[in-house]
N, C-alpha and C positions, 0 to 999 in steps of 0.2 A: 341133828348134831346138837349138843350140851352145848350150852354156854360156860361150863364149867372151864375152866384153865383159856379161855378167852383173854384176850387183853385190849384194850382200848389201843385203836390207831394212834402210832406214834407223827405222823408224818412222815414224809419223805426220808429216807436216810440219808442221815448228815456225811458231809464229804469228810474223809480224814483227813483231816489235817492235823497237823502235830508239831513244826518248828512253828516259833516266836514269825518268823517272816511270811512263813501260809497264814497264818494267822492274823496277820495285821493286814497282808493281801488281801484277804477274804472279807474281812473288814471295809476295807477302799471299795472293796467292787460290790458291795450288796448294800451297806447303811449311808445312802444320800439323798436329797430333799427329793422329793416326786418329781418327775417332767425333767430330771437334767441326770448327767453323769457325775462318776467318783467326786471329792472334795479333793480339790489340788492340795498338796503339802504344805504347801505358804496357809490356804484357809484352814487346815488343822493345826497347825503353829499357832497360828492368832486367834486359835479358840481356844487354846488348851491355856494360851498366856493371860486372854479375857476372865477366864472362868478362874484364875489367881492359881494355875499351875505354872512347873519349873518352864524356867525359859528355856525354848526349844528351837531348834531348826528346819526349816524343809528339808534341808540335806541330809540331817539325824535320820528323819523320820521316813526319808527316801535309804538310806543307810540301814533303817531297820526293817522296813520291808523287802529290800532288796538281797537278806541276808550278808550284806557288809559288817554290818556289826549287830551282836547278837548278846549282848550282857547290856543290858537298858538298866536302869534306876529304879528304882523300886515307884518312885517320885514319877517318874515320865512314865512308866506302866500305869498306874493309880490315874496319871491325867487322860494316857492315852483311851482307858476303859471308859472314864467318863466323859469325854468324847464324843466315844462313839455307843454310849447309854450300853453298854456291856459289862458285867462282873470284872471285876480284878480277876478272881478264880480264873477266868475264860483263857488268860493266858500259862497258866501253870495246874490246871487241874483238866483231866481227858474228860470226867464225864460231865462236869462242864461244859468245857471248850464242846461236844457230842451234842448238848441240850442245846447251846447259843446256834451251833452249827442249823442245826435240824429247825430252829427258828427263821434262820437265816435264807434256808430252801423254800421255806414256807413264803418267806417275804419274796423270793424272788419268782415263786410261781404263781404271786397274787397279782406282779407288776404284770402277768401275761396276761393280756386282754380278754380270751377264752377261758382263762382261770378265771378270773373275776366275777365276770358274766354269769359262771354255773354258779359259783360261790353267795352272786346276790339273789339267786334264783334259789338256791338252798332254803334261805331267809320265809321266802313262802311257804314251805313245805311244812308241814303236817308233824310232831317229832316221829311219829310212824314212817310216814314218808324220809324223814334223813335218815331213818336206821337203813330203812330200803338201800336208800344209797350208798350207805357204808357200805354196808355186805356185801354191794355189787362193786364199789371201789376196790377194798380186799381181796376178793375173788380174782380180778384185772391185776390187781398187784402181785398176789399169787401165782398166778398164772403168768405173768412176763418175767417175776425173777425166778420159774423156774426154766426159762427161755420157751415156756408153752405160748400158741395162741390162746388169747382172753377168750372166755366162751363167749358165745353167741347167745343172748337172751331170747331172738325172735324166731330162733330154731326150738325151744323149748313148748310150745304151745299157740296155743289163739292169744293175739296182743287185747288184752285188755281198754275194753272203749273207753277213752279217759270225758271226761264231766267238764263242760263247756261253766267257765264261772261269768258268771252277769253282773 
């Protein structure tokens, strides 16, 4: 198979979201300090006011997540972004909001413990060895969105004796 018309793994595909309230949702539930849950409304209130944005409310900001109300300031969009270290774009432009998204999946399949772990085990690998891995990631990804079973690599030949490192 040509490498030709190939494309470098995007990551996981970003969820669609598309109102101002998925959006801020997705926000609460994925960008918070390591080892704890979402930031309450009150603690993004008094960041956004900290940081010399418009004066805000938890209830606004519960209000705009909520889809209660859905025309924000241009002023509390601009605070809410940097916030939560996101583009302004991320709220009014899709392939934006698409790229933050797919960031986003990434961060929250890093917080999985089994993601992690293969992720700092990559770090070792050889750049040969991480292409390996790509292709067989690909292949697995391939293969479940076209609702197939992922192949089996050990059905394919003699496993290879891997080299004890000292």
């Amino acid at each position: 198979m040509s490498d030709e018309g190939e494309s470098q793994p995007q990551g996981p595909p970003p969820p669609r979201v598309r109102s101002l309230s998925e959006k801020l949702d997705l926000l609460f539930r994925e960008i918070h300090p390591s080892g704890r849950g979402e930031f309450s409304y009150r603690e993004v209130a008094e960041g956004i006011e900290k940081a010399g944005g418009p004066s805000t409310s938890h209830t606004y900001l519960w209000q705009l997540r909520t889809g209660k109300r859905t025309n924000p300031t241009m002023q509390h969009l601009e605070a809410i972004a940097g916030f939560f270290r996101v583009p302004l774009a991320y709220f009014v432009d899709d392939a934006t909001a698409d790229q933050v998204n797919r960031e986003l999946s990434l961060l929250a399949a890093l917080r999985d413990a089994k993601i992690s772990s293969v992720a700092l085990r990559l770090a070792e690998l050889s750049p040969e060895g991480v292409d390996a891995i790509t292709r067989m990631v690909d292949e697995i990804s391939a293969a479940e969105s076209a609702g197939e079973t992922p192949p089996d690599r050990r059905s394919r030949g003699p496993e290879v004796p891997r080299q004890d490192r000292a």
